[in-house]
ZAVEXVO-118905 format. One record per residue (C-alpha): residue number from 1; residue in one letter; x, y, z. Coordinates in nm, 3 decimals. Layout:
BEGIN
 num residuo       x       y       z
 NUM       A       X       Y       Z
...
REM end
This chain:
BEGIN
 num residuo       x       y       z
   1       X  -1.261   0.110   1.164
   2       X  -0.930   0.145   0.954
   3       X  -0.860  -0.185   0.709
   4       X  -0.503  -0.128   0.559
   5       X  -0.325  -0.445   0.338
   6       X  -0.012  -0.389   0.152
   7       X   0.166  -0.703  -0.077
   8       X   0.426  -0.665  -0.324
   9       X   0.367  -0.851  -0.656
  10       X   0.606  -1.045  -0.868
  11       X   0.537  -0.804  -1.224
  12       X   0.471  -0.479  -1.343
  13       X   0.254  -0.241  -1.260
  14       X   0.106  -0.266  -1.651
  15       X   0.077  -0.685  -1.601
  16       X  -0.074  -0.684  -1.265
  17       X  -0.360  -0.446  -1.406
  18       X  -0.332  -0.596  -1.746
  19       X  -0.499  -0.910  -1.547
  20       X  -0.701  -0.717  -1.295
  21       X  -0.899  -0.591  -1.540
  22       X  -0.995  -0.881  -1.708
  23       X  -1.370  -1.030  -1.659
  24       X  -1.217  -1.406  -1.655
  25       X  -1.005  -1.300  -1.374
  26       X  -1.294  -1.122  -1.202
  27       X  -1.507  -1.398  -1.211
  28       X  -1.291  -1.711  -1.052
  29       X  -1.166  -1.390  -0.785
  30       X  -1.562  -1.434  -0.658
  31       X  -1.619  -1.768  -0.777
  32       X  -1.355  -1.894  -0.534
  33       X  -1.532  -1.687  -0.251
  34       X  -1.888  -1.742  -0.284
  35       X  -2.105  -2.011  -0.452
  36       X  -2.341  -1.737  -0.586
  37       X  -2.122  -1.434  -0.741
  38       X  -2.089  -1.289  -1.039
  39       X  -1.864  -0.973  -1.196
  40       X  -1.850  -0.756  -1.458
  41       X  -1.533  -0.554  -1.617
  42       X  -1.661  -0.251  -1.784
  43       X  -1.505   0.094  -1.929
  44       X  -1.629   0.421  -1.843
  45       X  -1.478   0.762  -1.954
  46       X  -1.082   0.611  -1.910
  47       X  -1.188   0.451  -1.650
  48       X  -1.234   0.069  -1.565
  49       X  -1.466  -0.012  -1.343
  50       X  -1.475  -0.339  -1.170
  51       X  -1.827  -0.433  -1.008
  52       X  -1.908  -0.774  -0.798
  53       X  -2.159  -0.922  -0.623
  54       X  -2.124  -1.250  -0.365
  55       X  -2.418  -1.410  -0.201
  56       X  -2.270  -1.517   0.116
  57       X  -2.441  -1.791   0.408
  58       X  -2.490  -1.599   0.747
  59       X  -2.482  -1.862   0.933
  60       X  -2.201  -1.822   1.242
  61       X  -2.263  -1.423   1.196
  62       X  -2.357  -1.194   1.503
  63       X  -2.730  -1.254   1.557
  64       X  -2.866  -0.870   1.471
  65       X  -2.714  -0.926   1.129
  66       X  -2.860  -1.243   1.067
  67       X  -3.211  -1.091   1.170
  68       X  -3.204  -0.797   0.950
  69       X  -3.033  -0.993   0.608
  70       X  -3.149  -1.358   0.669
  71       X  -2.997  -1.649   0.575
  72       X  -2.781  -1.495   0.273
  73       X  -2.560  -1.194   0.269
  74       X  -2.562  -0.998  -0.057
  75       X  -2.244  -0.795  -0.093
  76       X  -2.124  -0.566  -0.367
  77       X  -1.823  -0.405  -0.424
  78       X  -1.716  -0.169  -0.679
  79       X  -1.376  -0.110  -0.785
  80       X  -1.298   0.191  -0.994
  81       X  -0.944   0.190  -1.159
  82       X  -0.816   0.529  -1.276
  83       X  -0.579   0.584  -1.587
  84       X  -0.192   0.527  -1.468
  85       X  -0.066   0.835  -1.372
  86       X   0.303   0.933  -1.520
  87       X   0.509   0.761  -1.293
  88       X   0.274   0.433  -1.381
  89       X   0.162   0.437  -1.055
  90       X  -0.276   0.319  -1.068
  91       X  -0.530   0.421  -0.824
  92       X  -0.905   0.299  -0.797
  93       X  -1.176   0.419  -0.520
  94       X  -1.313   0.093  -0.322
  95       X  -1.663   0.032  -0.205
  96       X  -1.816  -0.260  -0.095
  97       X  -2.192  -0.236   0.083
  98       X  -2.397  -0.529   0.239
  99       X  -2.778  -0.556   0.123
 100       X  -2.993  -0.522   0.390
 101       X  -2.706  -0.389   0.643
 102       X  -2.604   0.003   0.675
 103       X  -2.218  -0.161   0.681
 104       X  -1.987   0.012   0.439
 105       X  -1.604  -0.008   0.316
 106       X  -1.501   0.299   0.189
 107       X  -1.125   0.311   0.044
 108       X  -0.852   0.323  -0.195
 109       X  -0.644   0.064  -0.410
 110       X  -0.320   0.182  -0.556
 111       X  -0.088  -0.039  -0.787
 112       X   0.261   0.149  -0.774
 113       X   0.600   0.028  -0.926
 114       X   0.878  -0.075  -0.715
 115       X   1.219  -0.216  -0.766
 116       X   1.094  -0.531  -0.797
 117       X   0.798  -0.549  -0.981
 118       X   0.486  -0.342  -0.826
 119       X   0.341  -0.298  -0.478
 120       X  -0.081  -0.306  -0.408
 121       X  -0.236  -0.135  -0.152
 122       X  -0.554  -0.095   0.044
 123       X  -0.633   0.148   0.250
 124       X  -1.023   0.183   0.352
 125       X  -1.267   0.253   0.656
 126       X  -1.502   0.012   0.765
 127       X  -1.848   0.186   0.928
 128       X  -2.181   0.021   1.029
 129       X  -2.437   0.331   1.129
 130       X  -2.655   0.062   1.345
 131       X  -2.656   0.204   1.715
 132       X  -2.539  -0.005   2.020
 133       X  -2.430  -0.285   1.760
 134       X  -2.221  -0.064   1.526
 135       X  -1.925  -0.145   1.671
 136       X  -1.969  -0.479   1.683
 137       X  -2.101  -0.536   1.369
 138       X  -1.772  -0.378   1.229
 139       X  -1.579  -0.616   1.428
 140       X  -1.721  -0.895   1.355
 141       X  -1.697  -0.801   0.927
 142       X  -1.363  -0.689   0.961
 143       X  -1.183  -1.078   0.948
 144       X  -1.387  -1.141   0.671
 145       X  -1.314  -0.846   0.464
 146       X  -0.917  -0.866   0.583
 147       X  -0.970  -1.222   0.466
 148       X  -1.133  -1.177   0.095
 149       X  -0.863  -0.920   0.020
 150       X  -0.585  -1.180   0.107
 151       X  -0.736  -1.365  -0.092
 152       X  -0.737  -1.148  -0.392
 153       X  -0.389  -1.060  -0.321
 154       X  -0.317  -1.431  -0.340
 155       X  -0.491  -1.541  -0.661
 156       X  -0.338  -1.221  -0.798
 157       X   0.046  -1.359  -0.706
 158       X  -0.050  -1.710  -0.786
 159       X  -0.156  -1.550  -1.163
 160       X   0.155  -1.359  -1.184
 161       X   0.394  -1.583  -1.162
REM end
């Protein structure tokens, strides 16, 4: 299942990752989502990597997930941020996995300048390998994931301007 979000942001290319890639920022992101999360911000052969876990209730979820995870959701995501190419432009590969759950996100992030400031992007694939409730299970994720991006998006705007 394709996930896709675009926003524009009020600042640079260079700002918006300048705060991105800070652990402070990192922290309230998942903070603000989840009672239980944590992040780290590390650097790894020009690369900054990005890595975050939420513990998330399951209560409201379809019932097969709640059977195989329990009461709690455990998901980590790992963002790894490229060097800026020469036009400034930033990519970093997406993944996000559920403990317990074969449900994946699989994607891209790319920070590009625009006239106005800078422009981020997501563009991923949701999968959940569990037969007969695959399908489901993706739909039922999917407002939830569309949801915790927005929200990143957001907190991102509200720290840019």
């Amino acid at each position: 299942m394709k996930i896709t979000r675009s926003a524009p942001l009020p600042a640079t290319v260079e700002d918006a990752f300048a705060i991105i890639s800070t652990q402070e920022y990192q922290q309230a992101k998942v903070e603000a989502q989840a009672s239980r999360a944590s992040a780290t911000v590390s650097d790894h052969a020009g690369s900054t990597v990005v890595r975050s876990e939420r513990h998330v209730p399951t209560a409201g979820m379809p019932r097969p997930v709640v059977s195989m995870v329990g009461d709690t959701l455990s998901i980590t995501e790992r963002q790894t941020w490229h060097p800026a190419r020469e036009d400034g432009t930033r990519h970093g590969d997406l993944a996000l996995s559920v403990a317990g759950v074969p449900l994946k996100l699989v994607g891209t992030i790319v920070l590009s300048p625009t006239a106005g400031g800078s422009s981020l992007a997501i563009d991923a694939d949701l999968s959940c390998s569990i037969p007969i409730f695959g399908k489901k299970i993706e739909e039922a994720a999917r407002p939830a994931i569309e949801e915790s991006i927005d929200h990143e998006i957001s907190q991102l705007n509200a720290r840019l301007a």
